[in-house]
Structures are given as structure tokens and as C-alpha cells.
N, C-alpha and C positions, 0 to 999 in steps of 0.2 A: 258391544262395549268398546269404547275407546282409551286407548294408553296416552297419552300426555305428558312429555318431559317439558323442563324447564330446571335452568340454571338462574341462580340469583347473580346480579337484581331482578324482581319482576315482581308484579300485581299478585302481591301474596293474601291478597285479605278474602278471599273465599276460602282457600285452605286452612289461616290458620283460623278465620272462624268454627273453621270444623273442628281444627285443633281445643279450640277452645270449649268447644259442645260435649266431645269425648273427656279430656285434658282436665279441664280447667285454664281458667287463664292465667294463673304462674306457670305453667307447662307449654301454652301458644305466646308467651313474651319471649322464652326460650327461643322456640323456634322462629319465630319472626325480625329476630337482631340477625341471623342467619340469614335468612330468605329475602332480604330487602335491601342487600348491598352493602350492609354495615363491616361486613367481612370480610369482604369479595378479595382486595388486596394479600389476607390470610389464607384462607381457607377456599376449596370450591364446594358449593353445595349444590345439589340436583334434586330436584323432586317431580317422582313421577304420579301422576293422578290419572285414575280410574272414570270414565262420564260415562256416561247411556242418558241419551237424548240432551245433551247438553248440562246435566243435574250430574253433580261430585259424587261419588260413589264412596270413594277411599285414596288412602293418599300412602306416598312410604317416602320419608325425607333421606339423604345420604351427604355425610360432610367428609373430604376427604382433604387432608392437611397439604398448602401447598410448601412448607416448609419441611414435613415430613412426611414424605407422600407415599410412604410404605406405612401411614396408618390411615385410618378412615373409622368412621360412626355411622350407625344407626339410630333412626330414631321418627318418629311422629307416623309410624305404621297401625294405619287404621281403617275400618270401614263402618261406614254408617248402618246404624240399627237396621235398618228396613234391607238393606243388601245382604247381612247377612247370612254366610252359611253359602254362601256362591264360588269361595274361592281364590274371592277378587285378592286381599291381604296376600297371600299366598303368592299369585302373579305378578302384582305389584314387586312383593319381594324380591324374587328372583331374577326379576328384568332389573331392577336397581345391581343385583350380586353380578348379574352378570356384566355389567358394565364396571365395578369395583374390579373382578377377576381382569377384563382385557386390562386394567390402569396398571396393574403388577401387585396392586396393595399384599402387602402381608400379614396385615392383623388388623380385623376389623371388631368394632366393638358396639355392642346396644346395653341396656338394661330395661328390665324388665320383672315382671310379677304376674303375669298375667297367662294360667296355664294351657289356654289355645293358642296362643301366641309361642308357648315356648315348645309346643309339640313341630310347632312350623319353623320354629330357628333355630332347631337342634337335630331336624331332618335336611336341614339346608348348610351342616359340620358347626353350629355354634356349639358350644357348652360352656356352662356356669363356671366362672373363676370362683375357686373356694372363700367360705365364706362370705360371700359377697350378692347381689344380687345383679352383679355384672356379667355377660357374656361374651367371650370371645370368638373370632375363627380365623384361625389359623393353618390354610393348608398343607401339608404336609407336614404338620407337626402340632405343635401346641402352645397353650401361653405362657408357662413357665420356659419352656427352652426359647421362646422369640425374646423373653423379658434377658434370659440370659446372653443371650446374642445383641438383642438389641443394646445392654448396657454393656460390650463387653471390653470394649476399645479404653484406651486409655483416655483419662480425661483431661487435656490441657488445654489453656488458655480461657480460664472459666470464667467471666462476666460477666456482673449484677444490671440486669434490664429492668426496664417496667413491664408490669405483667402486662399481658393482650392476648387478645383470640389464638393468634400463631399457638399457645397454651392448650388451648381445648381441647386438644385430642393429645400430646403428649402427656397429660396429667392423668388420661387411665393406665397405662403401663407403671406410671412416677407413683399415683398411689396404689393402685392395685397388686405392683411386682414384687413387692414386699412380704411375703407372708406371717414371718416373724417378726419382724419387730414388732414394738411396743407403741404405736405411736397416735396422740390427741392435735390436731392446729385446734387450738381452742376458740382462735378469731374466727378462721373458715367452716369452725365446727364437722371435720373431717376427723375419721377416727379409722385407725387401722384394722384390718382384719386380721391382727397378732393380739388384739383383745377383749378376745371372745365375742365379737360383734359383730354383725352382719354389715357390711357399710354397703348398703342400696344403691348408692349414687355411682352414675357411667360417666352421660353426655353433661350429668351436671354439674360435674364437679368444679367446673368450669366459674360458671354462677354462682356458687358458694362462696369465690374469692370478688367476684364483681358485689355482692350484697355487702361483704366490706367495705367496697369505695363507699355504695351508697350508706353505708351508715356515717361515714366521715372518715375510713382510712383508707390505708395504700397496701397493695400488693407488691412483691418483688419474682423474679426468676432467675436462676440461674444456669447458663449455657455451657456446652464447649466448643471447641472450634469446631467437631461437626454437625451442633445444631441440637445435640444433647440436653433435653432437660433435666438435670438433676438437683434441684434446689429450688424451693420455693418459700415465702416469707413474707407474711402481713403484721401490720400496725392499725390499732384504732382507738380510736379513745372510750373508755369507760370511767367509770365513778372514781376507781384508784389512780388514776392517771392515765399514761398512753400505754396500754398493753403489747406488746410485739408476739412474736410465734415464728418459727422455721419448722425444716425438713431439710434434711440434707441425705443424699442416699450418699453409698463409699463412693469415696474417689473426688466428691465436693465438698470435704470438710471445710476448705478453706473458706467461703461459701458465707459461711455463717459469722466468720468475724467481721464481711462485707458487710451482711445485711444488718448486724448493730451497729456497723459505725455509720452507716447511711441513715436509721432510722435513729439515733444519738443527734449527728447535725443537723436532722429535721424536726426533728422533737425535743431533745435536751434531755430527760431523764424518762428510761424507759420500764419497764419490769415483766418478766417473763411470767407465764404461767405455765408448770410441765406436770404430766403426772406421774407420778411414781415411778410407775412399770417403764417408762420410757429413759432406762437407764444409758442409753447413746447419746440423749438428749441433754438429759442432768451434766455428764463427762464434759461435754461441748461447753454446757454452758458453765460451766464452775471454771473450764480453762479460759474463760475468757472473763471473768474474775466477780461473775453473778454467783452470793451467797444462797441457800436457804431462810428465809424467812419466815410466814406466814403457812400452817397447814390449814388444808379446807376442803370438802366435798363436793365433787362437782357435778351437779344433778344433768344428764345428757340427755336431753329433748324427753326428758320425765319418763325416761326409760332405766337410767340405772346411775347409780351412785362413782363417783368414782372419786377416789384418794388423791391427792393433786400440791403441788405447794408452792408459793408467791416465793420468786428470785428476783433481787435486787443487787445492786452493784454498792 
């Protein structure tokens, strides 16, 4: 059997067609915006593949932030039906971690469901961030204390971007490091694991803010001057008009009176949608002078009900 690396760009359409065989094809579009150069300037990606006699075996993707390159991802670890139970997944992995280790990375992150899979990424120091179907690995410690380390600096000099790739991998710590709060983006369909909800999504949280563009609205971020994500903010339109949405963790409040006056002069009249439980959010928004209006329940991917109500200015 032969090992095969490669860094994007390159001739990814054998791979992700595998991806797409395993996956499905919303899960190989993922990976293939990655692998094909679209990112390169962001992000580095590597994937190494598995052959015997020239025929793909199995594959394991790795994206390592080059803007913040003490994090990294997993993801597209797989082997084809007929290989299986050889091991290959398993090798694949470790040759990818061990190149993650020489990089220095600090906290690498996959998601997953899949429990042969999670017997092999929790023998290899992952484990499951609470509530979530997210995995971390952190060594020599863990994902609560990097989240606390990671955000612990002061936050100055904080600037409303367009959202982009450079995002991909700081938005697992940005949503994940939260345990408590209370919090819905109702645009990006992102829901915290402060309510009572399992939020599955890792490497995709990413794409959840890109499916905004493509429905007709805009993403925002917001930075500090060391490259801190701590803010992020979409607009898009629906039936009631242009609906907006934030996040802001402590230290970015300011953040959020950017992102309505940015999405005010591109839109003209905007209206928020918060729920309940997201009492940080309400605070924010009432001090920036959105009333209460409209109560409503917000049915979340026909999973569960939730209490919610329409703020206007």
C-alpha cells in the first residue's frame, strides 16, 4: 500500500468523488472549495491518500489556519467499503497528526458521529467537547483551558471584516467555547450548546454562514489586533424584511453596534430575531435602541420548538 500526500491546489476530483460516494455531495462541495485552491491564500490543506495498485483506498483531509496556525481541522477520513477493517483510516490518520504535531498546532478539531471512527480519534487524545458532536485535541491539556487561554488577551483595536475562509477554523473555538450562554444566529442556523442542544456542526460551521451569501445575504467578523475572532454577524432577506443576527463573546461588545450600522447603510431598515434565553443578546440589542415587538416559536430543523421574538428599532 502506498501513502500519497498532497497540498491544495491539485487534481482533487478522484478524492472527492470518494467523498461524495461515503459523504454525500453537500459534504464533498465542502471539501472540494478546500482542495482546489480556493483557499490556498487562507488556509493550508493536505491530504493524504491510501492506493494499492494504483485504486484509492481511503483518504483523511487536514486544514490548518494560516492566519491562526495554532489551530487546525479534521476531516474527509475515510475508507472504501471493500478496504475495510485493514487499518488504513487509522494510518492515514496518524501520518496526517503527525505532521499537525511537527507544525506546533494546539488544538485541532474534527466532528463526527460515527463510533469506529470515534474509538480511533480518542485513542489518538481527541475527545468530545460537551454537548456537541464536536472533538477536540489538545495536548497537554484540554479545550476549555486553550478556549480560556486562547481568548484571554485583551481585546483592542477590533474591526468589522467581511467574512472569508481565514473564519473556518476560528469559529470552532468562537462557537464551541461558550458553554453557557444562551445563544440562536437564527440566519446561520447555529444554536449554542447553553440550550440544551447538541450542535453537531465542526469543520462546517463555516458553510452555514457561506449558505447565507448564497441565499442573498452577507456575513460579517469581527477581529482584534491579534487576529482574534470574536464577533460574527449576518443579514438576509426574508418575507418580513432584511433580518440581521450577531454574536459577540466578552471583550467585543462594541462589535455589534458596528455590525447594525453596516447592515442599516446597506439595507436601511433592519429587525432582529433573538430568543428568549439569549438574555446578553436582548441587553445588547435594547441598548442599541431595538424594542420588543412580535412573539413567535421557532420551529429548529423540526427538532424542537423554541420561544423567540421580533426586535425592531
Amino acid at each position: 500500500m502506498d501513502i500519497e500526500r498532497y497540498t491544495s491546489p491539485f487534481d482533487c476530483d478522484e478524492v472527492i468523488n470518494l467523498w461524495s460516494e461515503i459523504f454525500g455531495e453537500y459534504e464533498a462541495e465542502l471539501e472540494k472549495i478546500q482542495c482546489d485552491g480556493t483557499e490556498e491564500e487562507l488556509n493550508t490543506d493536505i491530504v493524504y491518500l491510501a492506493k494499492e495498485n494504483g485504486k484509492l483506498l481511503g483518504a483523511v483531509h487536514t486544514t490548518i489556519s494560516k492566519t491562526e496556525p495554532v489551530l487546525a481541522g479534521m476531516s474527509g477520513v475515510c475508507t472504501t467499503p471493500e478496504a475495510r477493517g485493514r487499518g488504513i483510516s487509522r494510518i492515514l490518520f496518524e501520518k496526517a497528526m503527525e505532521e499537525i504535531d511537527s507544525l506546533g498546532v494546539k488544538a485541532t478539531f474534527l466532528g463526527t458521529g460515527n463510533p469506529i471512527g470515534i474509538k480511533v480519534y480518542e485513542s489518538c487524545g481527541f475527545s468530545f467537547i460537551s454537548c456537541t458532536g464536536a472533538m477536540a485535541r489538545v495536548p497537554g491539556s484540554n479545550f476549555g483551558l486553550f478556549c480560556c487561554d486562547y481568548y484571554s488577551k485583551e481585546h483592542k483595536n477590533i474591526k468589522i471584516v467581511p467574512g472569508n475562509a481565514a473564519m473556518r477554523l476560528p469559529l470552532v473555538p468562537f462557537v464551541h467555547g461558550l458553554s453557557g450562554d444562551c445563544f440562536i444566529d437564527i440566519n446561520a442556523c447555529i444554536m449554542s450548546r447553553g440550550i440544551n442542544f447538541s450542535q453537531v456542526s465542526c469543520m462546517g460551521l463555516y458553510q452555514k454562514f457561506l449558505d447565507v451569501e448564497n441565499a442573498g445575504g452577507v456575513f460579517l467578523g469581527a477581529i482584534d489586533e491579534n487576529g482574534i475572532l470574536g464577533a460574527t454577524a449576518s443579514a438576509m432577506p426574508t418575507d418580513k424584511g432584511i433580518r440581521a443576527d450577531f454574536r459577540v463573546r466578552p471583550g467585543f461588545e462594541s462589535a455589534a453596534k458596528d455590525f447594525v450600522s453596516n447592515f442599516e447603510d446597506k439595507y436601511g431598515r433592519i429587525y432582529l430575531q433573538i430568543a428568549d434565553a439569549d438574555e446578553s443578546k436582548i441587553k445588547i440589542a435594547e441598548n442599541l435602541g431595538f424594542k420588543k415587538k412580535e412573539e413567535i416559536l421557532h420551529s429548529y430543523r423540526d427538532i424542537c420548538l423554541i420561544p423567540m421574538h421580533i426586535f425592531e428599532k
